[in-house]
VEXSE-272500 format. One line per 3 residues: number of its first residue (from 1); for each residue x, y, z of C-alpha. Coordinates in pm, 1 decimal. Example, Ala and Ser with C-alpha at 12.3 -4.5 7.8 and 13.67 -1.06 7.14 Angstrom:
REM VEXSE-272500
1	1230.0:-450.0:780.0 ~ 1367.0:-106.0:714.0
END
This chain:
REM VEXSE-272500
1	10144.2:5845.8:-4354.3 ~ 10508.7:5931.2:-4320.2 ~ 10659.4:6081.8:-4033.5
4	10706.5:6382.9:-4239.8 ~ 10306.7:6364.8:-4321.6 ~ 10257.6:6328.1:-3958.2
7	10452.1:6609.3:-3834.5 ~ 10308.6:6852.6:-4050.6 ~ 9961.1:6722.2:-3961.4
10	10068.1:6810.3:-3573.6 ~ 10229.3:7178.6:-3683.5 ~ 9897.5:7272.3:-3872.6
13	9677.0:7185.5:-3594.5 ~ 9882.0:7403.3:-3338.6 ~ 9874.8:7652.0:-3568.4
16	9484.7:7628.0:-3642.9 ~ 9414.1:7610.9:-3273.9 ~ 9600.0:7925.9:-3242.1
19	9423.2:8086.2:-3504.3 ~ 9084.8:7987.7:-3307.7 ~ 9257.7:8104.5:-2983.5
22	9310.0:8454.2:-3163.4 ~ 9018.8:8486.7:-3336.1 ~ 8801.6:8447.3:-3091.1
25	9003.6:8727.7:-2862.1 ~ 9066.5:8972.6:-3175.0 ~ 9390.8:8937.5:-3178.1
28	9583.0:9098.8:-3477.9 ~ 9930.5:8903.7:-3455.5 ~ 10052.1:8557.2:-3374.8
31	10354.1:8706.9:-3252.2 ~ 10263.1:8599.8:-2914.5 ~ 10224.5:8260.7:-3021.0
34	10540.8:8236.5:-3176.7 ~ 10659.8:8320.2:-2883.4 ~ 10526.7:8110.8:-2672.2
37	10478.5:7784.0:-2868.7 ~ 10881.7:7792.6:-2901.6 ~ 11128.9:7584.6:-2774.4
40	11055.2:7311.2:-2475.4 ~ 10680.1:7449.9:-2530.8 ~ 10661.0:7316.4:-2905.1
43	10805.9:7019.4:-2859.3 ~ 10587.0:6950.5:-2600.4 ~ 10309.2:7003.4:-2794.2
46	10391.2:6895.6:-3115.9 ~ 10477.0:6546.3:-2939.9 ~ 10127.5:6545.3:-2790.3
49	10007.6:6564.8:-3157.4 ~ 10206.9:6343.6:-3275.1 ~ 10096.3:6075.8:-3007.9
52	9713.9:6154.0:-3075.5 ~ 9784.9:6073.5:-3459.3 ~ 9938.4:5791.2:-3428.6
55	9652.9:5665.7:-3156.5 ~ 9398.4:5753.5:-3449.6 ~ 9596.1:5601.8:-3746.5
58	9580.8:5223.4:-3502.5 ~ 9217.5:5268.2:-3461.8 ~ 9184.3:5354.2:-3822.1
61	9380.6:5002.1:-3930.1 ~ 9194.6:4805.4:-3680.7 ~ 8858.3:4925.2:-3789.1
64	8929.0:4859.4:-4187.2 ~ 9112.3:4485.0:-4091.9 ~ 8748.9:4391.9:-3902.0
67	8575.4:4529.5:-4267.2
END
């Protein structure tokens, strides 16, 4: 995966965790989310993603170099 591939992995699952978050309340809009998944806030979280990814994509190689 390229970091490209990566990053857009990490934007689609905020945005599908949002989507849960707002289903599950009824809410209409993501305006509030765009709001408040901007700036510092993204970053944050899209650098969490990022960091789980890359954790799975190691455990992934290791397990198909002991196959």
């Amino acid at each position: 995966m390229t970091k490209q591939d990566i990053q857009e992995l990490a934007e689609n699952a905020l945005h599908e965790a949002c989507r849960h978050i707002q289903d599950a309340l009824g809410v209409k809009t993501g305006d509030n989310a765009a709001y408040f998944f901007s700036g510092e806030a993204e970053d944050t979280i899209y650098q969490i993603f990022r960091q789980y990814i890359d954790d799975e994509l190691m455990i992934k190689a290791y397990e198909n170099e002991k196959d």
